[in-house]
NUFI-657946 format. One record per residue: x negated, y, z of N, C-alpha, C in turn; residue number from 1. Coordinates in pm, whole numbers, plus 50000, padded with zeros to 5 digits. Layout:
> X;Y;Z;X;Y;Z;X;Y;Z;NUM
...
***
This chain:
> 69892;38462;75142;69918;38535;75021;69987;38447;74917;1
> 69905;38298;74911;70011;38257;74793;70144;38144;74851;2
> 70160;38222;75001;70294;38146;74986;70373;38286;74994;3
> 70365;38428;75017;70405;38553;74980;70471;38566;74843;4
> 70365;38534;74725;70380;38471;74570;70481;38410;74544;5
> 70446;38274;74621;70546;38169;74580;70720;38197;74644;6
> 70688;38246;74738;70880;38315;74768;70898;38419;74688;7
> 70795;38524;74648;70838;38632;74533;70887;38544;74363;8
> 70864;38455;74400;70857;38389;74250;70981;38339;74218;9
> 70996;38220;74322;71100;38209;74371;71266;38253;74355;10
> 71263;38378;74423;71351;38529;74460;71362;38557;74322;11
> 71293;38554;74206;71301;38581;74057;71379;38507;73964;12
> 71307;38370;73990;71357;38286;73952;71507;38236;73974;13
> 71523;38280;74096;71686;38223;74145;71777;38395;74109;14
> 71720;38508;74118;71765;38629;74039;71808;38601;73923;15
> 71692;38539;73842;71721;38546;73622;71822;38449;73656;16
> 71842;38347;73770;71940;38235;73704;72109;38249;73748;17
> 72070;38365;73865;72169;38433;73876;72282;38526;73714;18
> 72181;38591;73694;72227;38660;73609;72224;38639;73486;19
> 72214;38473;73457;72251;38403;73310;72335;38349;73349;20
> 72411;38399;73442;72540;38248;73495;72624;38284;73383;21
> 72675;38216;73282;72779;38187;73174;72923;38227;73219;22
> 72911;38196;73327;73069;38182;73368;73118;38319;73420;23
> 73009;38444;73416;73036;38558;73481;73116;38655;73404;24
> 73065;38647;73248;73181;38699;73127;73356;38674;73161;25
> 73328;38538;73176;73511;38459;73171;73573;38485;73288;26
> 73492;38467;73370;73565;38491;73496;73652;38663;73479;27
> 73519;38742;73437;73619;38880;73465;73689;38876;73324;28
> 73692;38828;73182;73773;38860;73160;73934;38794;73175;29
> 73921;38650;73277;74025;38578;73334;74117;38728;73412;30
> 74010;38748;73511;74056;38818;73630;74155;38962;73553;31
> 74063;38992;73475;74172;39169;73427;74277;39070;73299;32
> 74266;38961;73301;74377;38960;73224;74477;38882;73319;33
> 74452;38802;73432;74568;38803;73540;74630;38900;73597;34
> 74562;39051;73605;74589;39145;73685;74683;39222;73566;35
> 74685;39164;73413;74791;39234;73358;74892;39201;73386;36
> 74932;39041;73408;75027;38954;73437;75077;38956;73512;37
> 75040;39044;73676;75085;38993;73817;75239;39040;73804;38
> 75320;38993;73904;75459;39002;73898;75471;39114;73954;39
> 75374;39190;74078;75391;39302;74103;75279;39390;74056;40
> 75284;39535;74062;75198;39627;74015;75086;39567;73889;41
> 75159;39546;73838;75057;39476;73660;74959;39583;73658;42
> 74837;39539;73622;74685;39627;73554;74743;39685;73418;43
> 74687;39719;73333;74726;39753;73182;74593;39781;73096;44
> 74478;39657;73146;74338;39690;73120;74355;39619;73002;45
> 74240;39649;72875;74234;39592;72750;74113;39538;72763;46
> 74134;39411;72727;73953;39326;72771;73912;39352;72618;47
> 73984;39415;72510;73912;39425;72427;73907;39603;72419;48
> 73864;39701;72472;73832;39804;72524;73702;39831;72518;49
> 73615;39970;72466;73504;39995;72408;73437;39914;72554;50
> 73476;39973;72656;73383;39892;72784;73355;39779;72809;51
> 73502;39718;72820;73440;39566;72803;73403;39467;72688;52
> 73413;39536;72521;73367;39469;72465;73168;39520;72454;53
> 73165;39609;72435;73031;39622;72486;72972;39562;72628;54
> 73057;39517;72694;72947;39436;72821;73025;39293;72793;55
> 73065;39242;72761;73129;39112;72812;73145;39021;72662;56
> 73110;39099;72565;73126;39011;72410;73004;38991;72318;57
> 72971;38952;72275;72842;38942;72196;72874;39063;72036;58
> 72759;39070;72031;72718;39222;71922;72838;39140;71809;59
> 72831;39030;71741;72887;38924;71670;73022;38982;71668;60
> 73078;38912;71797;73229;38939;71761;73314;39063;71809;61
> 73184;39154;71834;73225;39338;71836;73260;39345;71720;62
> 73147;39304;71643;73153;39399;71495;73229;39351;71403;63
> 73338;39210;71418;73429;39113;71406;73528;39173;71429;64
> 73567;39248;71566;73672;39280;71631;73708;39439;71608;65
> 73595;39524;71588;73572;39646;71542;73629;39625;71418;66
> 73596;39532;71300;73658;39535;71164;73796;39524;71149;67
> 73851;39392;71268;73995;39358;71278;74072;39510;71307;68
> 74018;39574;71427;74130;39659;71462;74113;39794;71374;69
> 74084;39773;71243;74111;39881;71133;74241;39865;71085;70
> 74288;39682;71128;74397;39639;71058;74537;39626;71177;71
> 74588;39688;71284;74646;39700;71400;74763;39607;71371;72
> 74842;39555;71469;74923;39491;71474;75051;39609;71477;73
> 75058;39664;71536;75111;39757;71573;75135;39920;71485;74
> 75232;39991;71439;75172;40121;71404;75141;40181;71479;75
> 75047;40298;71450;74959;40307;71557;75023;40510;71587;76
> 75003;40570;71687;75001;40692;71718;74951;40819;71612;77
> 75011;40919;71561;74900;40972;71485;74819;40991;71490;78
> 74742;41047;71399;74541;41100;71474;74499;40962;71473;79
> 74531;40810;71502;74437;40710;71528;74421;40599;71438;80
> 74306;40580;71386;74332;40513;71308;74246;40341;71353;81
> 74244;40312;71453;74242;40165;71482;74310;40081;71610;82
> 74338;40009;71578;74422;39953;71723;74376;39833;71762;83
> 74444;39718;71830;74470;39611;71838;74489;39502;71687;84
> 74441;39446;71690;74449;39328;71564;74534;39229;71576;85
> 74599;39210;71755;74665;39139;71791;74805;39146;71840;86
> 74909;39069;71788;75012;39141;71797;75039;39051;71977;87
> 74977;38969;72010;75001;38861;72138;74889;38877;72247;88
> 74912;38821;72307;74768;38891;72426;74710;38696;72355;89
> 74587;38752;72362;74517;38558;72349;74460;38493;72425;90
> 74442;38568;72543;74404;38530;72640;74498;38445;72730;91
> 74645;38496;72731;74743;38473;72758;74838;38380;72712;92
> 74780;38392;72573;74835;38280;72459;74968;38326;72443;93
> 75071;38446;72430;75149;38456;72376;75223;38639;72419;94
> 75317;38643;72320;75361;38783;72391;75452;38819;72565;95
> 75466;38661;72554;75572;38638;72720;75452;38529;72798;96
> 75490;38533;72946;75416;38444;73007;75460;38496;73182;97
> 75384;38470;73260;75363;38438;73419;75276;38481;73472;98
> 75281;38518;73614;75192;38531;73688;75058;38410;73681;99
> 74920;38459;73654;74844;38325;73618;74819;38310;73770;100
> 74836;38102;73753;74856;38034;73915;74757;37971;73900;101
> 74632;37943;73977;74559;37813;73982;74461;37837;73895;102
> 74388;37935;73849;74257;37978;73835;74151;37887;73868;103
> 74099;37828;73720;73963;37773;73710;73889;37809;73635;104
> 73712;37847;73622;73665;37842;73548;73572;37753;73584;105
> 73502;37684;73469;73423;37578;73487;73277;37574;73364;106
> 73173;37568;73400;73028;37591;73329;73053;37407;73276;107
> 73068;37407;73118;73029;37281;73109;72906;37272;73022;108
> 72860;37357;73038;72702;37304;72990;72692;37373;72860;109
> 72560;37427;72811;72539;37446;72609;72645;37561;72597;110
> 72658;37665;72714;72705;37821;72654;72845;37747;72579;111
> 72925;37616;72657;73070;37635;72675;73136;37617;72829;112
> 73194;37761;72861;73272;37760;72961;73425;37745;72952;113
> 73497;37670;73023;73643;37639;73023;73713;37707;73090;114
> 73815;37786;73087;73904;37846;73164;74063;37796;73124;115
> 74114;37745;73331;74238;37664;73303;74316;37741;73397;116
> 74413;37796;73356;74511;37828;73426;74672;37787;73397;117
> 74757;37842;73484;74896;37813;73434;74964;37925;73427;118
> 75071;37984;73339;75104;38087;73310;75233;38099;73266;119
> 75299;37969;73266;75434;37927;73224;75515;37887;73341;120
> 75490;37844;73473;75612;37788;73556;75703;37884;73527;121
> 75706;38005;73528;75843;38100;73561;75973;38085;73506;122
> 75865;38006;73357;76009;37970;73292;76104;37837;73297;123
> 76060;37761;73369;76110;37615;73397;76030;37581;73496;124
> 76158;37442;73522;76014;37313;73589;75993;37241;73487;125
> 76016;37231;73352;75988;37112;73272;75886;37075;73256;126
> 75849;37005;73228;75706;36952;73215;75614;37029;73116;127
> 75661;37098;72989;75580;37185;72919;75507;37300;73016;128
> 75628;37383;73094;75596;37513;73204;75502;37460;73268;129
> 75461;37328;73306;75327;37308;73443;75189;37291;73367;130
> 75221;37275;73225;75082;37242;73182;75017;37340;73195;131
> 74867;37331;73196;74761;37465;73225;74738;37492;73083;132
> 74712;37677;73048;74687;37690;72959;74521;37729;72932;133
> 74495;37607;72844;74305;37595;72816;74271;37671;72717;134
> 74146;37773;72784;74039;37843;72709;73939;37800;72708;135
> 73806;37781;72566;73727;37736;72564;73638;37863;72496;136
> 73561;37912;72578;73506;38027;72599;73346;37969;72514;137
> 73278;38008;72394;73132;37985;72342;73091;38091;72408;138
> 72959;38106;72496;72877;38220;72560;72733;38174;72534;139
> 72706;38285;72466;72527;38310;72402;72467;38382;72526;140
> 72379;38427;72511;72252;38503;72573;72267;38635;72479;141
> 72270;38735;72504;72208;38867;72472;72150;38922;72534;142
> 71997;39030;72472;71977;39164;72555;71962;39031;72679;143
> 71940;38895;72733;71887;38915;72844;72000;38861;72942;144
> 72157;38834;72895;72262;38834;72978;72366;38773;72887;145
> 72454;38737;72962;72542;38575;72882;72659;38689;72845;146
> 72714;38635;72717;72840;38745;72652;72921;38627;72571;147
> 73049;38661;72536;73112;38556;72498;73115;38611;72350;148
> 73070;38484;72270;73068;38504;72122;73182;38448;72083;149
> 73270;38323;72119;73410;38309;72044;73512;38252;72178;150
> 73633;38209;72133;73744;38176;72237;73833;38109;72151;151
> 73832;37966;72193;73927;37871;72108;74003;37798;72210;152
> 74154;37850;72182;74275;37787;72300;74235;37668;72224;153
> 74297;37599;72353;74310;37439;72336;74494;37377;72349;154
> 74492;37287;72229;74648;37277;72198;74718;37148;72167;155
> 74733;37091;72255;74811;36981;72273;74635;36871;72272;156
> 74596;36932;72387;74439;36837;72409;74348;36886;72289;157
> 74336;36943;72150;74294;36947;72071;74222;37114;72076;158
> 74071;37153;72077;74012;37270;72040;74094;37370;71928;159
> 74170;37448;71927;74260;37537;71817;74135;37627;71761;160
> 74243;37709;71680;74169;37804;71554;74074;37907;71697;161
> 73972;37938;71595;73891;38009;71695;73948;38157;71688;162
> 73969;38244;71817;73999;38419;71800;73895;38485;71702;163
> 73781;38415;71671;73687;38487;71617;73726;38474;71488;164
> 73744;38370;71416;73810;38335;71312;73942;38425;71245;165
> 74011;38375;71399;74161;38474;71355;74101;38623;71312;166
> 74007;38693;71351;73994;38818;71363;73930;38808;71201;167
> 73850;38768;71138;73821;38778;71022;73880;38755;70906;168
> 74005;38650;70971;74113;38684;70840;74216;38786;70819;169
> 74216;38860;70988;74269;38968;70984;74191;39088;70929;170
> 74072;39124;70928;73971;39172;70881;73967;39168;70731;171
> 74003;39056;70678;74018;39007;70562;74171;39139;70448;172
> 74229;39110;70548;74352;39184;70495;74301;39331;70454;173
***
């Protein structure tokens, strides 16, 4: 009986640590934002979309991102009155880019995950086009399950302005 216990315990234990993995947010929102990029049949998914910001973002920078897109980058359709806050994809780091090549994400510990990809060869071989472009993903705990509370590209080796940030001075306006 209590070695029955001790594998039920176990089976739990390696379950909860399953499903605090940090890196499970970034990864998918890596993945639907490569699948906007691909050179053939592009996705056209919005990782900032009522769905995935309710599963994949912390309550924080919903209600951050909810405020921003009162202020749209874009004019918006009639009838609607919120959009996008962003006139660039940021995930992507700009309005042009590449098929993303060479997909990493990496758990470095303290709810920061890194995501490195490359997204520029298409446009050269120069040495700028091969560099990988770095995301530094902050992921909390919510409700029980890891969500990403901010996202700060990294720029010329150096941590940049945080998206969460950007969104409150857009919010600001």
């Amino acid at each position: 009986m209590k070695a029955l216990l001790l594998v039920a315990a176990l089976c739990l234990s390696a379950t909860a640590a399953l499903a605090a993995d940090p890196t499970g947010p970034v990864k998918e929102v890596i993945k639907v934002t490569a699948g906007n990029w691909k050179a053939e049949n592009p996705s056209s998914e919005d990782i900032f979309d009522k769905d995935h910001l309710g599963r994949l973002f912390s309550a924080d920078f919903v209600a951050v991102y909810t405020e921003a897109s009162k202020h749209p980058a874009f004019d918006l359709p009639e009838g609607e009155t919120t959009g996008s806050p962003f006139d660039y994809d940021p995930i992507a780091g700009g309005q042009d880019g590449c098929p993303f090549e060479n997909i990493r994400v990496e758990d470095d510990g303290d709810g920061q995950v890194t995501a490195l990809f490359n997204n520029r060869k298409c446009f050269g071989s120069d040495a700028e086009y091969q560099k990988d472009t770095v995301l530094i993903f902050h992921v909390v705990e919510e409700r029980g399950r890891p969500v990403i509370d901010d996202i700060y590209p990294v720029v010329d080796g150096n941590s940049g302005s945080s998206i969460k940030d950007e969104l409150k001075i857009i919010a600001a306006q």
